[in-house]
C-alpha positions in Angstrom: 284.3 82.8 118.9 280.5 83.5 118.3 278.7 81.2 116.6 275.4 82.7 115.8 272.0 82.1 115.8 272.2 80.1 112.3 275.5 77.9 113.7 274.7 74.0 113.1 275.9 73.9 116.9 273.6 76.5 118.4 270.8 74.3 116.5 271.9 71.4 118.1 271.6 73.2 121.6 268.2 74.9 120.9 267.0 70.9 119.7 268.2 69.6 123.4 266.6 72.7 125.0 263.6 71.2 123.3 264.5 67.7 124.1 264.4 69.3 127.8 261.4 70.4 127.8 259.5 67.5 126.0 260.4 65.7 129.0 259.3 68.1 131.4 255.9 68.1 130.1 256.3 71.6 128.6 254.7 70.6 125.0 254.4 73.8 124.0 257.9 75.0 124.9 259.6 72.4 123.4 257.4 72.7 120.1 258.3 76.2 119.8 262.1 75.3 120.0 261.8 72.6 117.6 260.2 74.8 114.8 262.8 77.1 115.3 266.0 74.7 114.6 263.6 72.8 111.6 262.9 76.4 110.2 266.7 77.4 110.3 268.4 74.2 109.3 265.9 74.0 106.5 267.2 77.5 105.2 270.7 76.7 106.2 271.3 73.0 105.5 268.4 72.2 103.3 265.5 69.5 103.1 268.0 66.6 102.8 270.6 67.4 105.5 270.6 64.2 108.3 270.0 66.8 111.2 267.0 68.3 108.9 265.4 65.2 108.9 266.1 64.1 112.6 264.5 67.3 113.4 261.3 67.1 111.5 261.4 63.4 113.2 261.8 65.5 116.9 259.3 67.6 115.8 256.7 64.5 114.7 257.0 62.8 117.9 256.4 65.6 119.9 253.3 65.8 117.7 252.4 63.0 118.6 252.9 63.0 122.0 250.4 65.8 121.7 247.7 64.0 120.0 248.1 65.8 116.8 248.5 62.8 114.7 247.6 64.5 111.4 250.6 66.9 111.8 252.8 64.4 113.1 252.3 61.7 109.8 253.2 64.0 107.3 256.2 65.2 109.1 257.2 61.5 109.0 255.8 60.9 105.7 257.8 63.8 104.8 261.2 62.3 106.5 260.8 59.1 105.1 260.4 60.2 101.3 263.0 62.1 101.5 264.8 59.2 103.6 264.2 56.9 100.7 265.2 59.2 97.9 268.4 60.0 99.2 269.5 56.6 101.1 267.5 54.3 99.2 264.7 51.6 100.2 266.7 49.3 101.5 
């Protein structure tokens, strides 16, 4: 069975490929996987899906790891709104 490019499954796998690569030290590799499987899950499972949101967390940190810290707040500021509006604050 293929599962495609847009499967939650393949997204998964192209996530740990980025995973991977984080700790490898290959920043920009693994940012480049991690805006792919944000940008599809987005269009496939939407803004409030639980893996949409841990991967605008993945992508955050690796932000962060980068020294981007402007980018990497308002992926988590984004995360946690959303966070809050679906799960509540408490």
């Amino acid at each position: 069975e293929t599962l495609g490019d847009r499967h939650p499954d393949t997204l998964t796998s192209i996530s740990n490929l980025g995973a991977l690569l984080q700790a490898k030290g290959d920043l920009r590799g693994a940012e480049a996987l991690y805006r792919e499987a944000l940008e599809v899950m987005r269009e496939t499972l939407g803004d409030r899906h639980p893996s949409t949101l841990s991967s605008i967390n993945n992508l955050g940190a690796l932000l962060q790891a980068k020294g981007d810290l402007r980018g990497a707040e308002a992926l988590y500021r984004e995360a946690l709104e959303v966070m809050r509006e679906t799960l509540g604050d408490r």
